[in-house]
Each structure stands twice: as structure tokens, then as C-alpha cells.
Kinemage of the C-alpha trace (Angstrom):
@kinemage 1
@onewidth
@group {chain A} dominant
@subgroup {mainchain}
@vectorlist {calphas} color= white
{ca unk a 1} P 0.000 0.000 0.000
{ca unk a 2} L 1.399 3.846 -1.055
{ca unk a 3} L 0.624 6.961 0.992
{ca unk a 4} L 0.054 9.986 -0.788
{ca unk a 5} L 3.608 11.655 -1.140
{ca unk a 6} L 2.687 14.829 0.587
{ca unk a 7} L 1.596 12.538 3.901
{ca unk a 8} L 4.388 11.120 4.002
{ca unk a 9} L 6.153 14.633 3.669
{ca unk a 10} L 3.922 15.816 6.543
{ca unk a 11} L 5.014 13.116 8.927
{ca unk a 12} L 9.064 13.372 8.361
{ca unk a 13} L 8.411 17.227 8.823
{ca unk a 14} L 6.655 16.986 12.085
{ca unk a 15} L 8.661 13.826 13.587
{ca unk a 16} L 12.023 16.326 12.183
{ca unk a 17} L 10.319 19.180 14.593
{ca unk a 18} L 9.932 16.965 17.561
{ca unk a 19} L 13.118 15.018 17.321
{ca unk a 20} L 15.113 18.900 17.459
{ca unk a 21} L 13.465 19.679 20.403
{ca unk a 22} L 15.123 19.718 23.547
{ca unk a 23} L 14.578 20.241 27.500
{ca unk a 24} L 15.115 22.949 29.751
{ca unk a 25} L 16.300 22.063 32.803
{ca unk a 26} L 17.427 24.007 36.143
{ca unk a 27} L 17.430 24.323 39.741
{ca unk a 28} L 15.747 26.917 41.666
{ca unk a 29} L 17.451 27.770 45.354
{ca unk a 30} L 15.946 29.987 47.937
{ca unk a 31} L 17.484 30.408 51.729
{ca unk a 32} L 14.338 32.361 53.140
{ca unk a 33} L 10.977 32.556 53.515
{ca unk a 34} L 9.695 35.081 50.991
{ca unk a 35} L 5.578 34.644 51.359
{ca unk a 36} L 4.521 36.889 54.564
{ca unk a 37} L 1.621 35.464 56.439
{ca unk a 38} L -2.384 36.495 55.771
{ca unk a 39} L -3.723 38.736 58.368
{ca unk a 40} L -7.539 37.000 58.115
{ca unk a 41} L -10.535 38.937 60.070
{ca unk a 42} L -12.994 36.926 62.326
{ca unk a 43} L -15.779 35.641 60.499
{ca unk a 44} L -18.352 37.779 62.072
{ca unk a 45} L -17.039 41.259 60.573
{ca unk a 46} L -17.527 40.148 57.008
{ca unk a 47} L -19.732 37.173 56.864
{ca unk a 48} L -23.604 35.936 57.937
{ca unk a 49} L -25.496 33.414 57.527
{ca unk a 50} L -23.603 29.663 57.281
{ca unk a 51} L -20.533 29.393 59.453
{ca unk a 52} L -17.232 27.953 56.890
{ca unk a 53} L -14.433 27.180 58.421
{ca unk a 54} L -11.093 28.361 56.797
{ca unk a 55} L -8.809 26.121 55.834
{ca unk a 56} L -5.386 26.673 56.663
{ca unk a 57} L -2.240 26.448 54.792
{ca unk a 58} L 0.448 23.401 55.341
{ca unk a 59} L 3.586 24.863 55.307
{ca unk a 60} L 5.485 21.587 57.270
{ca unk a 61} L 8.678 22.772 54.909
{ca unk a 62} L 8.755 26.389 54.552
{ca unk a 63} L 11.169 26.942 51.690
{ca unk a 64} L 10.019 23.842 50.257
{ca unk a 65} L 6.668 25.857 49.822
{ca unk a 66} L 8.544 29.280 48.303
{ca unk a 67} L 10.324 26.974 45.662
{ca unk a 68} L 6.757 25.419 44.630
{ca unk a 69} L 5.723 28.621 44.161
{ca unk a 70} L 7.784 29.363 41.133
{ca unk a 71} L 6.939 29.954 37.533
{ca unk a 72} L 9.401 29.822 34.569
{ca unk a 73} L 8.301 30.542 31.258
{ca unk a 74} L 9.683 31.303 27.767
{ca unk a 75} L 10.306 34.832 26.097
{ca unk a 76} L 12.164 35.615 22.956
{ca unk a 77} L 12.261 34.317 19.054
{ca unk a 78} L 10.678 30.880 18.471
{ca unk a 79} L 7.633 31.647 21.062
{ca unk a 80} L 4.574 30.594 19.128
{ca unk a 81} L 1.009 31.783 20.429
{ca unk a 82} L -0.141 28.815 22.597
{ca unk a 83} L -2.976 26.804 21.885
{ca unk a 84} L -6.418 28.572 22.506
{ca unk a 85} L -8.112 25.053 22.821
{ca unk a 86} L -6.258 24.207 25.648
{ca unk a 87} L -8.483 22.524 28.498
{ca unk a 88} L -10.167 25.196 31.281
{ca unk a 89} L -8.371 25.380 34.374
{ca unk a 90} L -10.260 25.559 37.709
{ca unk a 91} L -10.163 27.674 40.629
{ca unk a 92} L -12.817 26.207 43.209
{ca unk a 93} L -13.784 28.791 46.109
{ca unk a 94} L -13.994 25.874 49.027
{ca unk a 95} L -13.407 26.796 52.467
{ca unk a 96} L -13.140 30.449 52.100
{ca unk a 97} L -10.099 29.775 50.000
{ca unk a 98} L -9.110 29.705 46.221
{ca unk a 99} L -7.969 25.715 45.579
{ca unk a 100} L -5.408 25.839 44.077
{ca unk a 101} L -4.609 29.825 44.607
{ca unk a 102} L -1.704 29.945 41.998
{ca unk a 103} L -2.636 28.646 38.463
{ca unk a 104} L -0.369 28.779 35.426
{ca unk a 105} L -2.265 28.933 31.578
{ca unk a 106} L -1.000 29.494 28.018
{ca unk a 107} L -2.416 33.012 26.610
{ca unk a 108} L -5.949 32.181 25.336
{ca unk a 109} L -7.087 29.485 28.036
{ca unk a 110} L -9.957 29.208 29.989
{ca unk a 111} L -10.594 29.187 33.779
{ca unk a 112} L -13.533 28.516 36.087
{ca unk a 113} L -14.903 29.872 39.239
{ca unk a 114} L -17.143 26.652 40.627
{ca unk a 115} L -17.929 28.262 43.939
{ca unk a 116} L -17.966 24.941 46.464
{ca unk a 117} L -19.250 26.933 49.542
{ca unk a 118} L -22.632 27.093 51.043
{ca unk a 119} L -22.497 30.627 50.599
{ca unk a 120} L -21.840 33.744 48.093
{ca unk a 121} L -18.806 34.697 46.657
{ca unk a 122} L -17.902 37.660 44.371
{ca unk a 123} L -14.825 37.286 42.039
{ca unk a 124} L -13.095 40.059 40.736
{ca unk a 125} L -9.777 41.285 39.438
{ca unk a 126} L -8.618 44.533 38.629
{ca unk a 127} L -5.032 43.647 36.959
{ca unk a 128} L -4.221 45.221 33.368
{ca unk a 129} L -3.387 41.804 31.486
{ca unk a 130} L -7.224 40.727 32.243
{ca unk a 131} L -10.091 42.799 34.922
{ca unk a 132} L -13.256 41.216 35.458
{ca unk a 133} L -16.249 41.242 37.937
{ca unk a 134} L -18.473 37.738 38.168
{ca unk a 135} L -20.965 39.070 40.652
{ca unk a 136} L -22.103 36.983 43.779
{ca unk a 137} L -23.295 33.440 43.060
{ca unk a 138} L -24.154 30.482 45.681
{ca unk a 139} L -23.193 27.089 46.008
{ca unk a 140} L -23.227 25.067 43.356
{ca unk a 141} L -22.483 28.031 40.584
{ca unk a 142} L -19.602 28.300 38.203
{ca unk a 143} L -18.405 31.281 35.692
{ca unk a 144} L -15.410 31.629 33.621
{ca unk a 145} L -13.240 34.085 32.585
{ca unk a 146} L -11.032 33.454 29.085
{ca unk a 147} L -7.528 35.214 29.298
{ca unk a 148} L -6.326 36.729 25.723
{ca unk a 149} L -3.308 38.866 27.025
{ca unk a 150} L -0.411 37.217 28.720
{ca unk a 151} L 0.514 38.774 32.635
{ca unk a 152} L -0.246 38.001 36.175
{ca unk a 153} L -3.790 38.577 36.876
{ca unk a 154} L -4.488 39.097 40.822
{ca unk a 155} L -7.829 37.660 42.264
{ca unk a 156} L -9.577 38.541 45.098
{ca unk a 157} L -13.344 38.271 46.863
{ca unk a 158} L -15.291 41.260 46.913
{ca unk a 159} L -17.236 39.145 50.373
{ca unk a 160} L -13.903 37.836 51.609
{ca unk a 161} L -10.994 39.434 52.263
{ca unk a 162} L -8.503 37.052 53.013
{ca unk a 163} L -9.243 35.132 49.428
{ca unk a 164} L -6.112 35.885 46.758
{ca unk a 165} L -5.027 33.696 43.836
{ca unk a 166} L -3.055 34.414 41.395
{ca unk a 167} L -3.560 33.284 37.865
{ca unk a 168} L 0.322 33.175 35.418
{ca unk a 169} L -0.880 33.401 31.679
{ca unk a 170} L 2.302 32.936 29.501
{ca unk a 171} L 2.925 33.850 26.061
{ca unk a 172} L 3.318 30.443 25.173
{ca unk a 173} L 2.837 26.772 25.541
{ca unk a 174} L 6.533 26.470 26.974
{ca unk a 175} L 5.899 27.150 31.069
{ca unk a 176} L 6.743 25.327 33.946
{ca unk a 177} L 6.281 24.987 37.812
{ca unk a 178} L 9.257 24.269 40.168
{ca unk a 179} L 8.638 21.120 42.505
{ca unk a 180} L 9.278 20.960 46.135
{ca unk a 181} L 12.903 20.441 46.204
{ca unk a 182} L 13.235 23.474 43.232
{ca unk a 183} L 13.623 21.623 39.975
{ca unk a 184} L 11.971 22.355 37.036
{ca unk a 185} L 11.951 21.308 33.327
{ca unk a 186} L 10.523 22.553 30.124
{ca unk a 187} L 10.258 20.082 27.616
{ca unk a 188} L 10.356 19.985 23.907
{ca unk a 189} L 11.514 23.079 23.611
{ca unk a 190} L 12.650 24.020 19.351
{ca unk a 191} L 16.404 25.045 19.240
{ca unk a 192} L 16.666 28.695 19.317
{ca unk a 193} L 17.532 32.169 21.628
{ca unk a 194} L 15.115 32.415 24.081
{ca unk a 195} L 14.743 34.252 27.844
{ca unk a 196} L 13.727 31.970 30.413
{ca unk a 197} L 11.926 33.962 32.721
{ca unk a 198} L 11.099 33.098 36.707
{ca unk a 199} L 8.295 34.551 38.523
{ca unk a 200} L 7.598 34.474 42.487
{ca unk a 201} L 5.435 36.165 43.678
{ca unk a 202} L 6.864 37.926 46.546
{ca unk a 203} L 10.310 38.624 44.904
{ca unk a 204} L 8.979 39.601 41.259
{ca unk a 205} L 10.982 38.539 38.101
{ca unk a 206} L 14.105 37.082 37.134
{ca unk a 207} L 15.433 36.499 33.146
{ca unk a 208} L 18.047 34.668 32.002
{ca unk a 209} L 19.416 34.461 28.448
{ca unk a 210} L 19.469 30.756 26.825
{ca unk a 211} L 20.278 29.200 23.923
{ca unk a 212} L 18.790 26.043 22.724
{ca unk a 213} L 21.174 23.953 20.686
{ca unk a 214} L 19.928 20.653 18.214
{ca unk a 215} L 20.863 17.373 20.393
{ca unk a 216} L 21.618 19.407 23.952
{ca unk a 217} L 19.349 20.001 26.240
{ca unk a 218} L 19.684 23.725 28.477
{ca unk a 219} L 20.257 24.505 31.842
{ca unk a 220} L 19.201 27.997 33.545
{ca unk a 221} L 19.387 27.909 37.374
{ca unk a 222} L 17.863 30.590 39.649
{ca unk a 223} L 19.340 32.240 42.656
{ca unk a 224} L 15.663 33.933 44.721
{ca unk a 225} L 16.641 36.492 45.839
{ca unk a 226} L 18.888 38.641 44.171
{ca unk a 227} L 20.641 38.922 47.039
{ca unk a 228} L 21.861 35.496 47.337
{ca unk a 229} L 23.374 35.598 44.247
{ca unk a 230} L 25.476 39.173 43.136
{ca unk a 231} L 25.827 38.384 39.422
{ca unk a 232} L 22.067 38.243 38.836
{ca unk a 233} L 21.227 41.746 39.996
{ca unk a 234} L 18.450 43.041 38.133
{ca unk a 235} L 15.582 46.407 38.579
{ca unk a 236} L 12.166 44.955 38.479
{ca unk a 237} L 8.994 46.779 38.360
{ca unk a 238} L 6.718 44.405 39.875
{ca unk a 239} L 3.611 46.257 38.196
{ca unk a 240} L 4.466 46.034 34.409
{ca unk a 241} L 6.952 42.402 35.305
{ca unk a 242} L 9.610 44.650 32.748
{ca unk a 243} L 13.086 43.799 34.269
{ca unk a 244} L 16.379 45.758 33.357
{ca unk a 245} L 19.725 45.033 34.269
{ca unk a 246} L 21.378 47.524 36.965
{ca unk a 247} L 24.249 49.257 36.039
């Protein structure tokens, strides 16, 4: 049996693109605790009605935690748009709590609001990359918000204070989250000058310069903060997430 010649084509191109492609790899290493501690008012100032119990946050390893909450994503020539069909990400509102409260999508995606408590919540953000308002809505409700501009997007309750999330959109499909003991990897990354940039989000942004060769994969370690490591001393403007190198 013969395939069509341009199928054939078609497959060699795309198993060419995949076979090129290589990992980034890296280590992130922080000696503090960077993430202060919520300040949460009684329940009686701001809520009536049902009783929910907050949850509380399980920090048994402390910098274990900061590391986890690192982002690394890709800047720079090569970038494509990621995929707009990518599957909706959730944010649940249970306990009086976003779960999960840090949530990384490709520019494009989808996230929902399923509100799990037995009473109202009110999302909202005012950030530039994305603002929104959902309203109040009970138990049992969900609404989503679709993200077309890549930034960190800040989201609070209007009903509780103590809610925040945080919601990463990258420029691309190339992203990452550092594990527990601060390593990350990007994979299948097409060779090419990129920036690999890390995000945390009590000590801003960090860039690094990195090129991707055919057949070797990349490293790009991060020293958070600054201070720990002199040669990566950078200006950040936590607002806009533009970085500059100090002179």
C-alpha cells in the first residue's frame, strides 16, 4: 500500500520538529521565607449566615513551599502563540479559599470559578493583562473568565478578604512549575535564543538568556533572591513584570 507523497512529507516534517526539540532544565534555590503570612478577620465582621471554616495552609517545609511557588516561562524568538483550545483550568472557592490559589495557563485558556461553599462569593480582578467582575453566586455556581493577554492577573473576593489567587498566563505553551525540592523542566523546547523567565510572587521577576542547541538540552538555574546571588542583579517593576539590568 502507497501513501500519498505529501503525507508522508507531513510526517518526516513533524517527527524532524519533535526530534530537534530539547529540555530545559534548572534548579531553583531559595534560603528564606519570601511569602509573609495572611492577616484573616474573624468571620463575624464580614460574613452571615452559614458558618465555613477556613482552611489553613500546610507549610510543614517552609522553603520547600517558596520553591513550589515558582513559575518559569519562555520569552524571545521561536515563542509561538499557545494553543487557545487548551483545556479550562479551575479555581474552586472551598473553604473560604481559592484551591489551588496559583494557576499557570497558556495566553488564550480558559478558567472557572465553581464556587464549592454554602455561601456567596464575588470574584473580581482589577489587573491590566485581564479585569473582570463575576458578581455573587451560591453554592453550586460556576463562571469563567477566558484570558487573551499574557501577565499576572491578581484575584480577590469582593465578600472575603482574606481570598487571593493568582492566575500566570504565559505567552506560550513552553511554562513550567518548580517542585518541592526546586527543579523544574521545560520540555520539547525548538532550538533557538530564548529568555527563560522566573516569577515568584513575593520577589517579582528574574530572566536569564538561553540558547537552545539541536541534540543538547539547556540549563538555567535561579538564585531567589537577588541577594543570594550578586551576578544576577536586576531592577524589576513588579507592576508592568519589565526587568532591566542595573548598572
Amino acid at each position: 500500500m502507497r501513501f500519498p507523497s505529501f503525507l508522508v512529507v507531513g510526517a518526516i516534517c513533524i517527527f524532524g520538529v519533535y526530534a530537534s526539540a530539547q529540555d530545559i532544565t534548572g534548579t531553583i534555590l531559595i534560603k528564606k521565607k519570601l511569602t509573609k503570612p495572611s492577616v484573616t478577620a474573624a468571620v463575624s465582621v464580614y460574613q452571615r449566615g452559614t458558618a465555613v471554616k477556613l482552611s489553613k495552609d500546610a507549610e510543614d517545609d517552609p522553603l520547600a513551599y517558596e520553591r513550589s511557588r515558582v513559575v518559569l516561562y519562555l520569552e524571545g524568538a521561536g515563542a509561538a502563540a499557545g494553543d487557545a483550545k487548551s483545556p479550562v483550568a479551575q479555581v474552586q472557592q472551598l473553604d473560604r479559599r481559592f484551591m489551588p490559589d496559583l494557576v499557570v495557563i497558556p495566553v488564550g485558556s480558559t478558567v472557572a470559578f465553581p464556587n464549592m461553599d454554602p455561601i456567596f462569593h464575588n470574584i473580581y480582578s482589577l489587573s491590566k493583562p485581564k479585569s473582570f467582575d463575576l458578581g455573587s453566586y451560591d453554592k453550586g455556581e460556576t463562571r469563567k473568565v477566558t484570558f487573551p493577554k499574557p501577565g499576572i492577573v491578581d484575584v480577590y473576593c469582593h465578600l472575603h478578604p482574606n481570598m487571593a489567587a493568582t492566575i500566570v498566563v504565559t505567552p506560550n505553551q513552553w511554562y513550567a512549575r518548580v517542585d518541592r525540592s526546586g527543579l523544574y523542566r521545560i520540555p520539547n523546547v525548538p532550538p533557538g535564543q530564548y529568555t527563560v523567565v522566573a516569577w515568584h510572587k513575593s520577589a517579582g521577576f528574574f530572566r536569564k538568556s538561553i540558547v537552545v542547541e539541536d541534540g543538547h538540552d539547556a540549563v538555567a538555574d535561579f538564585f531567589i533572591p537577588l541577594d543570594a546571588d550578586p551576578k544576577q542583579v536586576v531592577q524589576v517593576n513588579h507592576e508592568s513584570g519589565s526587568v532591566g539590568e542595573s548598572k
